[in-house]
C-alpha positions in Angstrom: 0.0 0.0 0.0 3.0 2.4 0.6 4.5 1.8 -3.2 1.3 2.2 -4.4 0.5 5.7 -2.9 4.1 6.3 -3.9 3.6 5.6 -7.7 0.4 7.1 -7.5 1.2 10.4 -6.4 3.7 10.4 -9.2 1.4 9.7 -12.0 -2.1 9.6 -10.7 -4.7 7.1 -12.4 -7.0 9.9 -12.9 -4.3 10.6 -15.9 -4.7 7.7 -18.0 -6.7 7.7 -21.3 -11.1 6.4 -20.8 -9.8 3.0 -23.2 -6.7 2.3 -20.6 -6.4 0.2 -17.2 -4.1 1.1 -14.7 -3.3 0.3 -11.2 -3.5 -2.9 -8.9 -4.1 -5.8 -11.5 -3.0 -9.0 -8.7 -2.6 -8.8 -6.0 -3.3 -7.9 -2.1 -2.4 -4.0 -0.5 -1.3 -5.6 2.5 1.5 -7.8 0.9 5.2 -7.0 2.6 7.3 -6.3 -0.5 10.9 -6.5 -0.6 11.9 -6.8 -4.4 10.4 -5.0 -7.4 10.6 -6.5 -11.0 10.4 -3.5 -13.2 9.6 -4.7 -17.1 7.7 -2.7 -19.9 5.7 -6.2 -20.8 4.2 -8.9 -18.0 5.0 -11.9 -20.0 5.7 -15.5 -19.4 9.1 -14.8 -19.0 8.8 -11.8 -16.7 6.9 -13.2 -14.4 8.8 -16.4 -14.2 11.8 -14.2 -13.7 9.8 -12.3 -10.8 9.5 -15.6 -9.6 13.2 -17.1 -9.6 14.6 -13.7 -8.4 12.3 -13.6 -5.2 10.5 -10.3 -6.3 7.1 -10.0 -4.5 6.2 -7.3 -7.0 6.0 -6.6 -10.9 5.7 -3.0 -11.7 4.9 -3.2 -15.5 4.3 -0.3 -18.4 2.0 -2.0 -20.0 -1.2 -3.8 -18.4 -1.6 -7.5 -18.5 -5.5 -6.5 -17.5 -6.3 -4.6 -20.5 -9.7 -5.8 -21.4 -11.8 -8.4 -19.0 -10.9 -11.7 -20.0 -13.6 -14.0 -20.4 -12.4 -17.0 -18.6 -9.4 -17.4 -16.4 -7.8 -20.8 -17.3 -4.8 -22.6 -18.7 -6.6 -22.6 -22.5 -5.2 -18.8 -23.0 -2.3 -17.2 -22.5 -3.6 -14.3 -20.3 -5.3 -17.1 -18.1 -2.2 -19.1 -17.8 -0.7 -15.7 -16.4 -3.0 -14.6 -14.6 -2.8 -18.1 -12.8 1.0 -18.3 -12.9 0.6 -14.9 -11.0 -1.5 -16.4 -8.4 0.2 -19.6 -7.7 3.5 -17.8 -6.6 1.9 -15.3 -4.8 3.3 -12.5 -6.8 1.4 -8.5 -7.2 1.2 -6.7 -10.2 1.0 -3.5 -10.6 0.4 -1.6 -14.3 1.4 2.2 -14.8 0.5 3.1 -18.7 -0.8 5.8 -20.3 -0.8 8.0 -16.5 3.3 7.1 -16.5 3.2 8.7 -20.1 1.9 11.8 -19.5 3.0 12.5 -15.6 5.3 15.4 -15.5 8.6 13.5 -15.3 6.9 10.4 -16.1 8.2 8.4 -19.9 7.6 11.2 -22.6 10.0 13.7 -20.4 12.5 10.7 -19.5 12.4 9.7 -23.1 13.4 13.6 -24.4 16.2 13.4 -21.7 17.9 10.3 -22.6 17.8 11.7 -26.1 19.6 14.3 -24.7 17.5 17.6 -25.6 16.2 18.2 -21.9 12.4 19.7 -21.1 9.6 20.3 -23.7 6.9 21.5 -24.0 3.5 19.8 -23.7 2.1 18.4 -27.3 -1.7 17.8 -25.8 -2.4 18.8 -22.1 -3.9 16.1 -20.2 -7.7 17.1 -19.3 -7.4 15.5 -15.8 -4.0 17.0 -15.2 -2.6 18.3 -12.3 -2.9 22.5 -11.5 0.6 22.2 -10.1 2.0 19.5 -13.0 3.1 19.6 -17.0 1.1 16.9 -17.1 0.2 15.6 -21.0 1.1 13.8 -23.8 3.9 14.1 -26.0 6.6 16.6 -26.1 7.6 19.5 -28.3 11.4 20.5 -28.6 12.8 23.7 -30.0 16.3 22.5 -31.1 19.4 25.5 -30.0 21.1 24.2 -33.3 19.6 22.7 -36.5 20.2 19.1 -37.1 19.7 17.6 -40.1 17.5 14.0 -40.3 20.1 12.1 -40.6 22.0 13.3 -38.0 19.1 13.8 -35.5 18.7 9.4 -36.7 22.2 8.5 -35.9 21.1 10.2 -32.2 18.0 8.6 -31.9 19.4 5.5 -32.8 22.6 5.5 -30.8 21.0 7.3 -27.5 18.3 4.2 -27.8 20.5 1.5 -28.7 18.5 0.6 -31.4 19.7 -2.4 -34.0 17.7 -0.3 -36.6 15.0 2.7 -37.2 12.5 4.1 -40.1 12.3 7.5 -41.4 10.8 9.5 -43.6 12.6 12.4 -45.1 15.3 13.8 -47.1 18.7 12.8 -45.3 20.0 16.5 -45.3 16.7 17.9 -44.2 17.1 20.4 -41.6 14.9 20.2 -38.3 14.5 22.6 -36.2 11.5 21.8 -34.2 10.5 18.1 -33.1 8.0 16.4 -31.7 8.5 13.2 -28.9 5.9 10.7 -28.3 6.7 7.9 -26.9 5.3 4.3 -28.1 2.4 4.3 -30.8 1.6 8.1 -30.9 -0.1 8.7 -34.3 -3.0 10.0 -33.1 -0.9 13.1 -31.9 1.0 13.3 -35.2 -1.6 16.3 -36.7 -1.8 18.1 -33.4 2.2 18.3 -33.3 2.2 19.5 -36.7 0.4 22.2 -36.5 2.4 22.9 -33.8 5.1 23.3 -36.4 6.9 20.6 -35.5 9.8 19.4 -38.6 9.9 16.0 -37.1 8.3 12.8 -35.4 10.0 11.0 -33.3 7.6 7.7 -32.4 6.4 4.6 -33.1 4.2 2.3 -34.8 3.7 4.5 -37.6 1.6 3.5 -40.6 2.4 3.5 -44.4 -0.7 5.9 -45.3 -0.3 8.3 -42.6 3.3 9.1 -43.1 2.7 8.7 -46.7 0.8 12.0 -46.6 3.7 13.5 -43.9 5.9 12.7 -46.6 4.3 14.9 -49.0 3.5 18.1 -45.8 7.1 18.0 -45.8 7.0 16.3 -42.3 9.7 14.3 -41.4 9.1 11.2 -39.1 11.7 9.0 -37.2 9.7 5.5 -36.6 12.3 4.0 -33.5 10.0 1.2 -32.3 7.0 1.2 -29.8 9.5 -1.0 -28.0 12.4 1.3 -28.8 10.8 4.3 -27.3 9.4 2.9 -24.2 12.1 -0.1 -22.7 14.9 2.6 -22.4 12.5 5.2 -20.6 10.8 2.5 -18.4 14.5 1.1 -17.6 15.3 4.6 -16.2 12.2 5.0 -14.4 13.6 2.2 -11.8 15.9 4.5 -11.4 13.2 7.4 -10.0 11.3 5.3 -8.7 14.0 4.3 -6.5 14.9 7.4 -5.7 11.4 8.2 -4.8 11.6 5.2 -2.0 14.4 6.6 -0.6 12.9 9.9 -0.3 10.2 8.1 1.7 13.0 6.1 3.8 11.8 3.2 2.1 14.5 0.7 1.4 13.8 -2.1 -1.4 15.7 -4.1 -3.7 14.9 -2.9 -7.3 15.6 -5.3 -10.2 15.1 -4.3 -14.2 13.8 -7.0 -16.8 16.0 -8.9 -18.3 14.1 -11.1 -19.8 11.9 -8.8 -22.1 12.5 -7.8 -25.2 11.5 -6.8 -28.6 9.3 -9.2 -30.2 10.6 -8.0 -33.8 13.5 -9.5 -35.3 15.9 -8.1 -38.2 16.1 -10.3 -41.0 
């Protein structure tokens, strides 16, 4: 009950979009917690890895709950989790589209470990905070011009990415981009009209960025995987910080078992 009134006065539930769930999936308030799995993904593998490293709690990005599962048996995967989950007495806990947009939360962490520092809010979150920047997606005003190319190779090299998509001219200058972590296409109009140069995202789709193409709008396509393991990886490293600030010592373990589903061939 203490982590959870922790996480949740960093990014409140009241933040996430109507379609999402957030929160307590499994679990019991009352558990004692000593060790925290953070992943992006509660698979199989993560939770099994919860398991064998003596983790009491998974603290994943994306929720295993995300619609109401018809049955809960070992004839589906999400049953066979959900039960796995059970059996070992394990909590899970899902922060998703409230993480996104919480001041601080993964679309600033995301800018930062690009390396351009704050932005400003794409779309404010209507149930955000008086006191917060609290909304999706992030707008950057580069100092210098980079061109696409080069702003790639950053993108890239600051995610450790095996490989990217763009669209765009190599030597097209950019000036002003936009940061939206995971699959942010919906936001893609909104940040150009905010006169935005470039994308940065993920899960973009031939059409859409078809017609960018052609606005002149360049887009950087790093992976909804790409764009949200490195700034969930670093947010077990606030989160951490935020126990401590709290006197509240735990052992906090990242994932390493998940990973991106796509391969290179």
């Amino acid at each position: 009950s203490e982590i959870i009134e922790l996480l949740e006065d960093f990014a409140p539930k009241a933040l996430k979009e109507d379609y999402d769930n957030v929160g307590l999936m499994i679990g019991e308030r009352k558990s004692v917690i000593n060790s925290v799995l953070v992943s992006l993904d509660c698979t199989m593998e993560v939770i099994l890895e919860a398991v064998d490293k003596g983790c009491q709690l998974i603290i994943s990005h994306h929720p295993l709950l995300f619609r109401k599962p018809s049955s809960i048996t070992e004839d589906t995967l999400i049953g066979a989790k959900i039960r796995k989950v059970i059996q070992n007495n394990l909590n899970l806990y899902a922060m998703h589209t409230n993480l996104d947009v919480a001041e601080g939360g993964l679309n600033d962490i995301i800018v930062n470990v690009l390396g351009f520092g704050n932005g400003s809010i794409i779309e404010r979150s209507s149930n955000g905070r008086e006191d917060k920047k609290d909304g999706i997606g992030r707008l950057i005003e580069l100092k210098d011009e980079m061109t696409l190319a080069e702003l790639s190779s950053r993108v890239k090299s600051s995610l450790n990415l095996g490989y990217l998509r763009y669209i765009g001219e190599r030597e097209r200058k950019v000036k002003k981009l936009a940061v939206i972590n995971g699959s942010g296409q919906d936001y893609f109009d909104k940040a150009k009209n905010l006169g935005a140069d470039c994308i940065i995202s993920g899960d973009t789709t031939y059409h859409y960025v078809s017609d960018l193409y052609e606005e002149g709008i360049a887009v950087i396509d790093a992976g909804h995987f790409g764009t949200e393991w490195p700034a969930m990886k670093n947010f077990a490293l606030v989160f951490e910080k935020l126990l401590k600030e709290r006197g509240l010592e735990l052992n906090i373990l990242v994932s390493e078992k998940n990973f991106d589903p796509y391969k290179i061939y």
